[in-house]
Backbone as XML, in Angstrom:
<?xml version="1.0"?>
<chain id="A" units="angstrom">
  <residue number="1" name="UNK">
    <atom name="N" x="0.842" y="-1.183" z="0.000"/>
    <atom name="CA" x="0.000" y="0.000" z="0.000"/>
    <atom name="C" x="0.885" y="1.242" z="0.000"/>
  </residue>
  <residue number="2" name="UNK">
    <atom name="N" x="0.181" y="2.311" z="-0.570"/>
    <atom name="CA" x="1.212" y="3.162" z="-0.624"/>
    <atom name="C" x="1.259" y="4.678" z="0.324"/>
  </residue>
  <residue number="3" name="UNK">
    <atom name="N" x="2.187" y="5.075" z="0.629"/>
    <atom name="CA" x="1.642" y="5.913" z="1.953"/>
    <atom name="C" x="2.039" y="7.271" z="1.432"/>
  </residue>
  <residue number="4" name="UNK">
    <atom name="N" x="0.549" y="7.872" z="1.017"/>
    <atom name="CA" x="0.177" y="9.131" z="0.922"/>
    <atom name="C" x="0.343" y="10.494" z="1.562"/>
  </residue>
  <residue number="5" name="UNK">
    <atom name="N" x="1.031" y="11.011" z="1.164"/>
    <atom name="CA" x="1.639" y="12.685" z="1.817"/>
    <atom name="C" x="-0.121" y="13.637" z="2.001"/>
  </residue>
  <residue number="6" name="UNK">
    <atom name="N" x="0.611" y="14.442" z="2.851"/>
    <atom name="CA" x="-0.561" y="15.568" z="2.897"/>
    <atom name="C" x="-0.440" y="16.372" z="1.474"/>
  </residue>
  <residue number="7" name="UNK">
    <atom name="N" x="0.509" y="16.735" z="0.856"/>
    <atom name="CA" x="0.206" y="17.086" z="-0.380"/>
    <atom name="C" x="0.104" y="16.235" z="-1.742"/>
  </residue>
  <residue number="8" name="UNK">
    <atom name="N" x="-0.140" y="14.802" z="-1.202"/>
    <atom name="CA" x="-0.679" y="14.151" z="-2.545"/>
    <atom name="C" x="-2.070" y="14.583" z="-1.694"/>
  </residue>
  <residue number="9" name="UNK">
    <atom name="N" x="-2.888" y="14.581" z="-1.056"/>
    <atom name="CA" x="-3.950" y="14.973" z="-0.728"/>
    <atom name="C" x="-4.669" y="16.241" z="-1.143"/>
  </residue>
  <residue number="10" name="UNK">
    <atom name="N" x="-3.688" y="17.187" z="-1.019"/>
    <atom name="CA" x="-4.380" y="18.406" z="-1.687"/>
    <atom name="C" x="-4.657" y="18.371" z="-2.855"/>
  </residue>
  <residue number="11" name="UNK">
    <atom name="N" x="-3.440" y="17.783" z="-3.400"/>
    <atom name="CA" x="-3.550" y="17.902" z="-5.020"/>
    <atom name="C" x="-4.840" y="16.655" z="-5.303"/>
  </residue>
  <residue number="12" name="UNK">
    <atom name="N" x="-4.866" y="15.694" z="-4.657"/>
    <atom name="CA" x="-6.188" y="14.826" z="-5.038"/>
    <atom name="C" x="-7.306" y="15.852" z="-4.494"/>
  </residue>
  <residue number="13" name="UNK">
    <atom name="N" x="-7.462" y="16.824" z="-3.581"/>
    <atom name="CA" x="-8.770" y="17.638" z="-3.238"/>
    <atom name="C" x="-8.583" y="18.515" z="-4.326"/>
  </residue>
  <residue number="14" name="UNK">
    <atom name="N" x="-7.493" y="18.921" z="-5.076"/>
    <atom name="CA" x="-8.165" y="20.150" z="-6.260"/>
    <atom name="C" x="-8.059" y="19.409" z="-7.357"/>
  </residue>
  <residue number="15" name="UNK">
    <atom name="N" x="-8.292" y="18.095" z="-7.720"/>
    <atom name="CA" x="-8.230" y="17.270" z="-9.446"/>
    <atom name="C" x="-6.712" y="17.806" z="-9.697"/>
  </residue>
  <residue number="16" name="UNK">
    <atom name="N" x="-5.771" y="17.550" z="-8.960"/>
    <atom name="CA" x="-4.414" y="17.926" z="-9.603"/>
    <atom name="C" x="-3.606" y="16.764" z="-9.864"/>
  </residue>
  <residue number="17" name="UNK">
    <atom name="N" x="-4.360" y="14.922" z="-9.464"/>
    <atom name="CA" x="-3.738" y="14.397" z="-9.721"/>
    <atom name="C" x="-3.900" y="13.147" z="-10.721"/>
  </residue>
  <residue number="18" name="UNK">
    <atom name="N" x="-3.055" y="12.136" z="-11.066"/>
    <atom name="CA" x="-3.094" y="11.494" z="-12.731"/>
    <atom name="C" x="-4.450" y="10.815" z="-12.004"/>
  </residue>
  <residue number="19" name="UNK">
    <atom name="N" x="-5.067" y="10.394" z="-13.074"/>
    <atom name="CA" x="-5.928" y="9.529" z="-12.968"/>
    <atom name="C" x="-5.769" y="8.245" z="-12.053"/>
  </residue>
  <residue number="20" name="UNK">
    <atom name="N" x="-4.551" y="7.501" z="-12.739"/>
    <atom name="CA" x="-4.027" y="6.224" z="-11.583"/>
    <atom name="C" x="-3.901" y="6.951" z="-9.900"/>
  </residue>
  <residue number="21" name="UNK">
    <atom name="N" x="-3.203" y="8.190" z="-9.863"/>
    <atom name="CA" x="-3.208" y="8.305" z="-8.612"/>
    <atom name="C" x="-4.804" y="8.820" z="-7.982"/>
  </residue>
  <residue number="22" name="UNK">
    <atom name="N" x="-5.561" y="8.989" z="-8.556"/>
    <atom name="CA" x="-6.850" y="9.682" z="-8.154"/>
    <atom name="C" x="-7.409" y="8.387" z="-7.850"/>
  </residue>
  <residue number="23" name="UNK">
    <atom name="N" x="-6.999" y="7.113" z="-8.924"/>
    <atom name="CA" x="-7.701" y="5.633" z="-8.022"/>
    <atom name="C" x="-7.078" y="5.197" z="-7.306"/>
  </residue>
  <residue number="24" name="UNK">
    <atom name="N" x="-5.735" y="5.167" z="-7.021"/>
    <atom name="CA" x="-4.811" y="4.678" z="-6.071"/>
    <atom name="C" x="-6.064" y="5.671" z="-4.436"/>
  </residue>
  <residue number="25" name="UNK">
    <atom name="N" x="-5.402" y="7.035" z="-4.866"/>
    <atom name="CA" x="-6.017" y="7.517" z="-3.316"/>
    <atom name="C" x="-7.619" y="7.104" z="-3.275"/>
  </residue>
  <residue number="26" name="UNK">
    <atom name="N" x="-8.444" y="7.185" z="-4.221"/>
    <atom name="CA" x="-10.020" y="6.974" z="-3.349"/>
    <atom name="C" x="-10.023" y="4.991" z="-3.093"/>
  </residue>
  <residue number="27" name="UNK">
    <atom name="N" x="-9.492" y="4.465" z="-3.364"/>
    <atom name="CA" x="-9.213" y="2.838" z="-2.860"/>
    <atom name="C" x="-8.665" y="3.016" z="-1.532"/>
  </residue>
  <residue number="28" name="UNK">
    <atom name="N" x="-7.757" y="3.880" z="-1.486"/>
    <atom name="CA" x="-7.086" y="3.479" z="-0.029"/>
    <atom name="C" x="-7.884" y="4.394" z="0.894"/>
  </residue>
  <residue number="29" name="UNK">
    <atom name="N" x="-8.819" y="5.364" z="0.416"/>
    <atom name="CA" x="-9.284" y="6.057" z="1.637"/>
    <atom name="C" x="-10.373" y="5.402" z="1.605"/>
  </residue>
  <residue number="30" name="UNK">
    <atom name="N" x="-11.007" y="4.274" z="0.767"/>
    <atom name="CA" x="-11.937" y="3.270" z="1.252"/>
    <atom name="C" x="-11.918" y="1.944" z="2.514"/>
  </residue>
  <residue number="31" name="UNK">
    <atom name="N" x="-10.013" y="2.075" z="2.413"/>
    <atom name="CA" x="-9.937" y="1.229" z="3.830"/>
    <atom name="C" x="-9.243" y="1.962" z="4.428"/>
  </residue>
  <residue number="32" name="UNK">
    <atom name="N" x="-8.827" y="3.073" z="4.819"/>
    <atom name="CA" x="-7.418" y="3.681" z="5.410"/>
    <atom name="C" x="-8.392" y="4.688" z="6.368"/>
  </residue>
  <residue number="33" name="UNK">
    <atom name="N" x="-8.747" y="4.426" z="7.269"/>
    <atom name="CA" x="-9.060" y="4.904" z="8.578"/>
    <atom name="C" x="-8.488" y="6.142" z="8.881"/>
  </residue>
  <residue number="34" name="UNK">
    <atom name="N" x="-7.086" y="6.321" z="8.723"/>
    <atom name="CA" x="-6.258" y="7.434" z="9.016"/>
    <atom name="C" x="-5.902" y="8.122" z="8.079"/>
  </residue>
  <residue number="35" name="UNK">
    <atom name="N" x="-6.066" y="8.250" z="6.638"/>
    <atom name="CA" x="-5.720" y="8.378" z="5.615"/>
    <atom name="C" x="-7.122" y="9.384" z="5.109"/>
  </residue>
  <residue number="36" name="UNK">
    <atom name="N" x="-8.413" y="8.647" z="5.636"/>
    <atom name="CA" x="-9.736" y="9.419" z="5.739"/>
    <atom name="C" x="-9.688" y="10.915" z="7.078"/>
  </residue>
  <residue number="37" name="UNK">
    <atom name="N" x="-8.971" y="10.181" z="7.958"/>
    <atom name="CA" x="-8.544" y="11.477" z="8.592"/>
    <atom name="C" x="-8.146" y="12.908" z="8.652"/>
  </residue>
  <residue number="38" name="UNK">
    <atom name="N" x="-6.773" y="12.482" z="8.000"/>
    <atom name="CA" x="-6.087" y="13.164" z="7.322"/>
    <atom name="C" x="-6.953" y="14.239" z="6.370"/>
  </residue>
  <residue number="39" name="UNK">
    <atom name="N" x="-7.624" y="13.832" z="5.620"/>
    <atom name="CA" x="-8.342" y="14.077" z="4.701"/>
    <atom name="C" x="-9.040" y="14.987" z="5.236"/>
  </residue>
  <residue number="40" name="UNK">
    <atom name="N" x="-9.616" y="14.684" z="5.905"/>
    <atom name="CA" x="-10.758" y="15.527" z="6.613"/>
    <atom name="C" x="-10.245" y="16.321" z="7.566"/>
  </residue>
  <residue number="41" name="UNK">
    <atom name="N" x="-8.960" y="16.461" z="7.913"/>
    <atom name="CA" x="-8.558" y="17.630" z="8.462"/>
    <atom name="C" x="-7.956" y="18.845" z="7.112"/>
  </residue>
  <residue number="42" name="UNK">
    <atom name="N" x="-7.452" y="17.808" z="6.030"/>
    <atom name="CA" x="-7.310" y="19.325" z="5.074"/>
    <atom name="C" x="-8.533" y="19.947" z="4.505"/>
  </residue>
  <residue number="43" name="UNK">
    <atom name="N" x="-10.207" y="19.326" z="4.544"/>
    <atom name="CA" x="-11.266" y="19.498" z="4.101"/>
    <atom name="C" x="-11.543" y="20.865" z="4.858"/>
  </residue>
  <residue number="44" name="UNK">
    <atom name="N" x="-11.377" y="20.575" z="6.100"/>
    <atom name="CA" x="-12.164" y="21.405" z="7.306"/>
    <atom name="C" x="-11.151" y="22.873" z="7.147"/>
  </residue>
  <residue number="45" name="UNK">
    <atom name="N" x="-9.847" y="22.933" z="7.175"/>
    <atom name="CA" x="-8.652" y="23.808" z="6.768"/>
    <atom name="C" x="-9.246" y="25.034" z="5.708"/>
  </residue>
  <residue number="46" name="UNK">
    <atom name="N" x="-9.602" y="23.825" z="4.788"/>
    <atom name="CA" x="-9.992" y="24.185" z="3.556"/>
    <atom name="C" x="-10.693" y="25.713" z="3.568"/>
  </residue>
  <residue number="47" name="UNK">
    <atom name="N" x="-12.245" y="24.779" z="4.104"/>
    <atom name="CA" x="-13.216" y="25.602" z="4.401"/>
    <atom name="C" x="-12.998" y="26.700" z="5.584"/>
  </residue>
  <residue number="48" name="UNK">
    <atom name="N" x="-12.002" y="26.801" z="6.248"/>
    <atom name="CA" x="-12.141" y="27.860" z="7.090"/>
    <atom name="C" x="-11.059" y="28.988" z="6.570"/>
  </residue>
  <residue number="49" name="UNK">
    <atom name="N" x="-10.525" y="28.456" z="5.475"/>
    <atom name="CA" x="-9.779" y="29.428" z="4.235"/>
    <atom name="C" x="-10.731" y="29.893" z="3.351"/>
  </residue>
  <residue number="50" name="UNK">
    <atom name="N" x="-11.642" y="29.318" z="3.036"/>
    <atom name="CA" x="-12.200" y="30.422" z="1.753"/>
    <atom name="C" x="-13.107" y="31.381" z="2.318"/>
  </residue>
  <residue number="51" name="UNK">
    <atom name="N" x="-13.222" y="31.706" z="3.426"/>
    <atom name="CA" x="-14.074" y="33.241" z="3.402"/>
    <atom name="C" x="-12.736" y="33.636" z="3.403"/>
  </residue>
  <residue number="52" name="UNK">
    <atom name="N" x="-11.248" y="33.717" z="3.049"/>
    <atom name="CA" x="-10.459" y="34.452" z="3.459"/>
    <atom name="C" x="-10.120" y="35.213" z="2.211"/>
  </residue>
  <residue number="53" name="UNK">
    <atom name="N" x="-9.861" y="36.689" z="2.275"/>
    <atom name="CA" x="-9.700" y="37.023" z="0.679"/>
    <atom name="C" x="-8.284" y="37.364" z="0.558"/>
  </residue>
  <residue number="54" name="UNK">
    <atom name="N" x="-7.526" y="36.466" z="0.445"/>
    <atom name="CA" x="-5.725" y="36.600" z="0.014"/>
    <atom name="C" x="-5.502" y="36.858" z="-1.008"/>
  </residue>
  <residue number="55" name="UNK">
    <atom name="N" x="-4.519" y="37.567" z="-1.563"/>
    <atom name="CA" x="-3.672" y="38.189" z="-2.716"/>
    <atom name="C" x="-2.287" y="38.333" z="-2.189"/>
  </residue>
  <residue number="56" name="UNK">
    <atom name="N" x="-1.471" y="38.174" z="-3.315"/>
    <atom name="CA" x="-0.385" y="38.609" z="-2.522"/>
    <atom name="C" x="-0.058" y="39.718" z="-3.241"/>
  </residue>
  <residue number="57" name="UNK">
    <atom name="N" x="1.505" y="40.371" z="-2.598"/>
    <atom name="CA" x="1.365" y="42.064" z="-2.293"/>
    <atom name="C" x="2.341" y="42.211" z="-4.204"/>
  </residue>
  <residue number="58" name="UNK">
    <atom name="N" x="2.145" y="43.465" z="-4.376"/>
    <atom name="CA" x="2.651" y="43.902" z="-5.515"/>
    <atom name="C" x="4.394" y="43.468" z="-5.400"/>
  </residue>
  <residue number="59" name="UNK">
    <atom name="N" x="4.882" y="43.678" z="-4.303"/>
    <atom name="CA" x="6.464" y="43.194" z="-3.918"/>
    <atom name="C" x="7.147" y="42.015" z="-4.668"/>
  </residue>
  <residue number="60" name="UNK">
    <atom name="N" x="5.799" y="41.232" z="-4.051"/>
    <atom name="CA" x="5.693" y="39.875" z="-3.897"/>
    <atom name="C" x="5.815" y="39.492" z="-5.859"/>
  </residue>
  <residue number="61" name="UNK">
    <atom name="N" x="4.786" y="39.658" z="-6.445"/>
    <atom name="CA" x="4.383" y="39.563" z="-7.560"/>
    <atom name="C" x="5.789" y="39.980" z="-8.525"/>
  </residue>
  <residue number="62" name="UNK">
    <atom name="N" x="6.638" y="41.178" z="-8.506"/>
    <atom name="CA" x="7.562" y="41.797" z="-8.708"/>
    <atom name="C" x="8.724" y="40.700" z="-8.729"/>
  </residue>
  <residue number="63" name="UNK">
    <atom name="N" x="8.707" y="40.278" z="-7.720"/>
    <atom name="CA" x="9.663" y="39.292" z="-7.337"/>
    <atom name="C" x="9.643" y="38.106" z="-7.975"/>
  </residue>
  <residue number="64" name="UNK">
    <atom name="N" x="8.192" y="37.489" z="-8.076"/>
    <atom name="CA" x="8.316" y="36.483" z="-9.013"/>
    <atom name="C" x="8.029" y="36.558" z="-11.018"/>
  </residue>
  <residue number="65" name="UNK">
    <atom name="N" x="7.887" y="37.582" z="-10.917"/>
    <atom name="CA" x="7.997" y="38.395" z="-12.331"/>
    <atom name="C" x="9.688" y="37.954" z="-12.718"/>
  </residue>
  <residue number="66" name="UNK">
    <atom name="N" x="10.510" y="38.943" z="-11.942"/>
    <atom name="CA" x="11.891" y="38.745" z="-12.068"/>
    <atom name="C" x="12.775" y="37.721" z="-12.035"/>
  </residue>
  <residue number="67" name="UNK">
    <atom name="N" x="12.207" y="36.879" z="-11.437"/>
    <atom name="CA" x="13.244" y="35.726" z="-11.337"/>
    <atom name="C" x="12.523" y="34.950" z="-12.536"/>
  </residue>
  <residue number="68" name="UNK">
    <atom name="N" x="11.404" y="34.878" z="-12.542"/>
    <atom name="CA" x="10.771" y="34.268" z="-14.087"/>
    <atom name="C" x="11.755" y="34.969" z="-15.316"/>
  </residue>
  <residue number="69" name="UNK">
    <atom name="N" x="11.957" y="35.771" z="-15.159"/>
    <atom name="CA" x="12.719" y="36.728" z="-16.254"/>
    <atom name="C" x="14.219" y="36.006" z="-16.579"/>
  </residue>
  <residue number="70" name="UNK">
    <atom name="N" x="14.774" y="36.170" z="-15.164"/>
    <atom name="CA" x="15.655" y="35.331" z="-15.199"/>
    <atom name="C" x="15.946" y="34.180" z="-15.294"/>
  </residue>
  <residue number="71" name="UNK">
    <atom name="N" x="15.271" y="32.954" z="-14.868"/>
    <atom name="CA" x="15.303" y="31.907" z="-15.217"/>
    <atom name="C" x="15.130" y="31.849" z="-16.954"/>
  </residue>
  <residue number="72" name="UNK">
    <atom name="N" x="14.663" y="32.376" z="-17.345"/>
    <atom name="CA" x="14.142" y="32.160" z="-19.205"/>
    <atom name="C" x="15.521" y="32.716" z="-19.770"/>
  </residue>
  <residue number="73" name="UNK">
    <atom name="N" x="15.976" y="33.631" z="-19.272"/>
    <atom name="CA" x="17.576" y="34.252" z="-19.646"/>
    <atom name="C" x="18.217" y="33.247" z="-19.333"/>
  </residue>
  <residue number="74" name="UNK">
    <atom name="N" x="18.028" y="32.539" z="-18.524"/>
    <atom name="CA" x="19.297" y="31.448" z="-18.294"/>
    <atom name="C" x="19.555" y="30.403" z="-18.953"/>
  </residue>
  <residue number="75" name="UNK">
    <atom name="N" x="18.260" y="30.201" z="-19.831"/>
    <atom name="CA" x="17.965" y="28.775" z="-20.878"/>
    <atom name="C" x="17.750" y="29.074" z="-22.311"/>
  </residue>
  <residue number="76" name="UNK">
    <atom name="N" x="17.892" y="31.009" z="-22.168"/>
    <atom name="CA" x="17.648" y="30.667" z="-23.481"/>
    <atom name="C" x="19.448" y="30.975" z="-24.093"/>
  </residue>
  <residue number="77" name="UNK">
    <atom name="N" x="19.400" y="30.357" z="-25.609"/>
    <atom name="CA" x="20.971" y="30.316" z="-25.939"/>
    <atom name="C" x="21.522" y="31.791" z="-26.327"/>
  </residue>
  <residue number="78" name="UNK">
    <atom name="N" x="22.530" y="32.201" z="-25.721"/>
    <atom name="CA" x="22.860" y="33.596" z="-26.178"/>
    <atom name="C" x="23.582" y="33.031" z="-27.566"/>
  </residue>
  <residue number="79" name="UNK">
    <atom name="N" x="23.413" y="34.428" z="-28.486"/>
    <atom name="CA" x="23.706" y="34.157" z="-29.754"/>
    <atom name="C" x="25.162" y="35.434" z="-29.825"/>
  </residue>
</chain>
């Protein structure tokens, strides 16, 4: 059996994962007692996050603008 992270969990709560793993996890949370747990503590998380209205700050955004910039400079071939 295979032992499931809290973020193979999220990604199975938002459809982020392959199909095989989307049947792998709902089989094992058909017998996995603790695994249904788990689960239901990122469910409840969940929901006490979305009345929350997050953005992140212009800084923030800036920052990952730039290093995006840079990373693409770094791969692409200078001529």
């Amino acid at each position: 059996m295979h032992n499931f992270t809290p973020e193979d969990l999220i990604q199975y709560l938002y459809k982020e994962t392959s199909p095989e793993q989307t049947a792998e996890i709902m089989a094992a949370l058909e017998t996995d007692w603790s695994l249904r747990e788990k689960l239901e503590v990122i469910l409840a998380a969940q929901k006490r996050l979305e009345p929350l209205k997050l953005s992140p700050g212009q800084q923030t955004i800036n920052n990952i603008l730039s290093y995006a910039e840079k990373a693409i400079g770094e791969l692409t071939p200078q001529a």
